[in-house]
C-alpha positions, 0 to 999 in steps of 0.5 A, spaced: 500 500 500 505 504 499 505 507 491 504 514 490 497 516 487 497 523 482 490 525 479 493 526 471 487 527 468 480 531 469 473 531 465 469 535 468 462 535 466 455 540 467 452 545 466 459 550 468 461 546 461 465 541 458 471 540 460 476 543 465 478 549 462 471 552 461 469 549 468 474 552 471 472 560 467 465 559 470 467 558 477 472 563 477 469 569 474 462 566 479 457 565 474 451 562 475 449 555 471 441 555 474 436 556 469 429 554 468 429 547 465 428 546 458 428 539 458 421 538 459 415 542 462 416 543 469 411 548 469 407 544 474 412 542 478 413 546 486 421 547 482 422 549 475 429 552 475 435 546 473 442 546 471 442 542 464 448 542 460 447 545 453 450 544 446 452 536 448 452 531 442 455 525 443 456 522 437 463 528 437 465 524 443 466 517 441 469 514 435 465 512 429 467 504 430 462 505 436 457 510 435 452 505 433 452 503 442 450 511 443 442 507 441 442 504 448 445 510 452 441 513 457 443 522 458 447 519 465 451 514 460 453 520 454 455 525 460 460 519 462 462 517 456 463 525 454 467 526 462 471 520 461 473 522 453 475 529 456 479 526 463 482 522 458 485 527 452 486 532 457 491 527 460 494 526 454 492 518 454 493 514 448 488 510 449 483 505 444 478 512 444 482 517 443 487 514 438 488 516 431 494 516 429 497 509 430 501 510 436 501 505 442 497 506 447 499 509 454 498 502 457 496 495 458 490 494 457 490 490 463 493 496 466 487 500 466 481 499 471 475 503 471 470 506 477 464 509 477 459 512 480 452 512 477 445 513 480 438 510 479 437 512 471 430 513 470 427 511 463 425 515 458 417 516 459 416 516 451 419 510 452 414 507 457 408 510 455 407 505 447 408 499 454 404 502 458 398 503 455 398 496 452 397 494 460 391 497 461 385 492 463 378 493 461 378 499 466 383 503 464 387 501 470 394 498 470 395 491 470 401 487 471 399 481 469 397 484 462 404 488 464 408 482 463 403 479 458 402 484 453 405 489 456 413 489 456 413 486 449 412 493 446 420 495 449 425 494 444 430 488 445 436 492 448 431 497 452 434 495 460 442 496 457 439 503 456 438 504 464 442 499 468 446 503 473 453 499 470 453 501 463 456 507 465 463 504 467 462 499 461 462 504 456 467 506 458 472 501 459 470 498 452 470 505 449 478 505 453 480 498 452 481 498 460 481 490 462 484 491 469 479 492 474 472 495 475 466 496 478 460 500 480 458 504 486 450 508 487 451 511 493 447 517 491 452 524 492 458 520 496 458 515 489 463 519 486 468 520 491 468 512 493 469 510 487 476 515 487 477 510 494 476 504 491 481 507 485 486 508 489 485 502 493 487 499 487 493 502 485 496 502 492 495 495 491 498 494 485 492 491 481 492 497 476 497 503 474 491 507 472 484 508 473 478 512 471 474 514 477 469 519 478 461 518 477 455 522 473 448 523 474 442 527 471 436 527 474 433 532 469 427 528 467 420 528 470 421 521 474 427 523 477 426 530 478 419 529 482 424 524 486 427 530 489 422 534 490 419 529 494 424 528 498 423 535 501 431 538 499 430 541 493 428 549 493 421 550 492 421 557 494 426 561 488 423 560 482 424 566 481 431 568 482 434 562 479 442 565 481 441 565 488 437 559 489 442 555 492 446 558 498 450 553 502 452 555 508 448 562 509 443 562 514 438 564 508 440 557 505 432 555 502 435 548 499 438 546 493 436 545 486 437 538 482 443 539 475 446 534 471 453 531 470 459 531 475 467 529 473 471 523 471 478 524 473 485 520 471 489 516 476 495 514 476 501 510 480 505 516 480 512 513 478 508 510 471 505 517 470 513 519 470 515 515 466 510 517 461 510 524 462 517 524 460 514 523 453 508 526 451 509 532 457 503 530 461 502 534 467 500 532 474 494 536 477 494 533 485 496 528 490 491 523 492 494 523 499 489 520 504 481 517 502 476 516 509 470 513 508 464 512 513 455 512 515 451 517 518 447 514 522 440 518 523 434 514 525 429 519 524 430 519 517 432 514 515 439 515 514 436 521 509 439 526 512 446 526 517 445 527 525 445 533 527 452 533 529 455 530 523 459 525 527 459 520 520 461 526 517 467 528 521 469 521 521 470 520 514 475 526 514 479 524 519 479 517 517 481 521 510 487 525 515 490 519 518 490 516 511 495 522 509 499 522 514 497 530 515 493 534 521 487 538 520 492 545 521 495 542 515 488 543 511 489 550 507 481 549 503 474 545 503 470 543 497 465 541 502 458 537 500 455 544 501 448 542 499 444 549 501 439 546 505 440 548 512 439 541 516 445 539 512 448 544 512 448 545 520 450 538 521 457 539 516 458 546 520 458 542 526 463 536 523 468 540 520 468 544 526 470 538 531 475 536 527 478 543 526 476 547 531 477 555 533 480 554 525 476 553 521 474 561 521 480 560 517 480 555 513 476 557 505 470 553 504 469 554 495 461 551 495 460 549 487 452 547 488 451 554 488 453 555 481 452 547 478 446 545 482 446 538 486 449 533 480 446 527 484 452 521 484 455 525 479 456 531 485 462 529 488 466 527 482 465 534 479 467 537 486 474 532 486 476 536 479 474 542 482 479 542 488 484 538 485 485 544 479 484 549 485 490 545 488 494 546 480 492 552 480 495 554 487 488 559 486 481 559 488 475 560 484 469 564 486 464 564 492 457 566 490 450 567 495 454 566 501 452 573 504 450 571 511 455 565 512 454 560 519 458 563 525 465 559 524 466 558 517 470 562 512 464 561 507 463 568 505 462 571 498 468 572 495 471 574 488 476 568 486 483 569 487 490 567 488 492 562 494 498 558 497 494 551 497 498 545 500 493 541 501 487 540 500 480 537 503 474 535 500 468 531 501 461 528 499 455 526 503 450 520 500 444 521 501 442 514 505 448 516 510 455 515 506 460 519 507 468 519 503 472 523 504 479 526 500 485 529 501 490 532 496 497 535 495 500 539 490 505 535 486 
């Protein structure tokens, strides 16, 4: 368990934009991704505002041996595929997808392994509807046994590899020829964040000298969309005011507000990526150092939300300190959870503030949700490329609807700007109690 682990690679994905470079414009300059949704009439919904990502083909993003799979992608698979191609290129891989010039790949592909967190893919209602309504019984109601009979019939041969949760690390690893290890996690937010640990894992242990990892999610549809209202954490009050609808850690905080996409990042054994990096002038962003992962526990909700005193929360980032070998004094900025919706919100303000005392009023928290909405199992993997391009660019990005921040955090509206970061934090909450968290170096 002792190889050195570098995030090389970022694809960042939502509707900041796609890629790196644009992403990191839009939370610099602090510009607001929050719209009305145009993916569907959500007219009749308690919400009607998102953050869709726009101007997005995918057939741009796979080569022309593979287009005829993009049928059988679901939105959460394409924003996969796209976020894995972006790491991957913006790592200067040479890969099954990326080559065209003959050249040989960066790796075995034996070498390579992919991890991936995805959420509960809703399936297209055009879809259901010409099933559905051939299992009605003689009264117009649903029928399951006509549903089994008839009814399911009408869905297309291929119709479920549209909506299985791992079809979004299968694409990609076809797309990539990664034959090493892989696998899937849906732990809601947390979901990308331990799919980078188990990454890691990999890794260290040798199984693997590189891996894509990270999640992605869209929960911009009608059935997923009704969802999250229905579990009470979306903003239903500021239709209105889309920009400032999301306010993690403001004492106005209202909820948060449902986008699409997340982030795929490239890891790598750091003394493979040398030698690699020798040749074709790869750069490396960060150093994973430390990764903690733990449950809340909150009989209340069922797990829906962490208790109070965000204990599981706190456990995670020390777990995450101990595995880097750093003390939380070491900490010079947080890329928190930050989910704008004031339980949540108090429970990460007290877990931070366990574990970094009289300092935390010090220490930066940079909230993307503000500007990206809640990406769902895609959220924390968005927050991993942010936080490792902060620690790149030894700079933080903009801090926007924070105007009346908790007493004790530095997570006040700010301009972006420049700042000395050797470490780094950050972390996700799961809804269901899942917590990972991350701790990065500069190189």
């Amino acid at each position: 368990m002792s190889k050195s682990v570098v995030i090389s690679g970022l694809g960042p994905v939502s509707g900041l934009g796609l890629g790196i470079g644009p992403t990191w414009d839009t939370l610099a300059s602090g510009r607001c991704a929050i719209r009305p949704i145009k993916a569907f009439d959500a007219t009749g919904f308690d919400c009607s505002i998102g953050v869709e990502v726009s101007d997005f083909n995918i057939s741009k993003f796979v080569p022309k041996w593979y287009r005829k799979a993009t049928k059988v992608m679901a939105r959460d698979i394409e924003l996969a595929v796209v976020a894995a191609d972006l790491a991957a290129r913006d790592a200067r891989l040479v890969t099954k997808s990326t080559v065209d010039d003959g050249k040989s790949f960066s790796y075995d592909s034996t070498r390579m392994g992919a991890h991936i967190g995805a959420g509960l893919v809703a399936a297209e209602l055009n879809e259901l509807t010409a099933a559905l309504v051939e299992a009605r019984d003689d009264h117009g109601r649903f029928d399951y046994r006509k549903w089994g009979g008839e009814g399911i019939n009408h869905l297309t041969p291929l119709w479920l590899l549209k909506y299985l949760p791992n079809m979004l690390a299968c694409h990609v690893t076809i797309l990539h020829d990664a034959q090493g290890p892989s696998n899937t996690i849906t732990c809601c937010e947390a979901s990308g964040g331990l799919s980078l640990g188990e990454s890691l894992r990999v890794i260290r242990r040798g199984a693997a000298e590189m891996c894509f990892c990270g999640g992605t999610d869209s929960k911009l549809n009608p059935m997923s969309f009704l969802r999250q209202i229905m579990t009470g954490r979306v903003n239903t009050t500021d239709n209105d005011s889309p920009a400032t609808a999301v306010r993690p850690f403001c004492r106005t905080a209202a909820g948060t507000i449902c986008g699409e996409g997340g982030g795929i990042v490239v890891l790598e054994a750091r003394d493979s990526f040398e030698k690699r990096a020798a040749e074709d002038g790869a750069r490396a962003y960060a150093q994973v150092l430390g990764f903690g992962a733990s449950q809340s526990v909150h009989h209340e909700s069922r797990n829906m939300l962490p208790d109070p005193q965000g204990k599981g929360i706190a456990l995670s980032i020390g777990i995450a300190l101990r595995d880097a070998r750093v003390s939380p004094d070491d900490i010079d900025m947080i890329v928190p959870f930050g989910l704008g919706l004031d339980v949540s919100d108090m429970a990460e303000a007290n877990a931070l503030a366990s574990v970094f005392g009289d300092r935390l009023a010090d220490i930066p928290l940079v909230c993307t949700k503000s500007m990206a909405g809640n990406c769902a199992a895609g959220a924390s993997g968005l927050d991993i490329c942010v936080a490792a391009k902060a620690v790149a660019e030894q700079m933080l990005p903009a801090v926007i609807n924070c105007d009346q921040p908790r007493e004790g955090l530095r997570a006040g509206s700010a301009p972006g700007h420049r700042h000395d970061i050797r470490y780094a934090l950050t972390y996700s909450c799961g809804q269901g109690g899942q917590n990972a968290a991350i701790v990065l170096a500069r190189t």
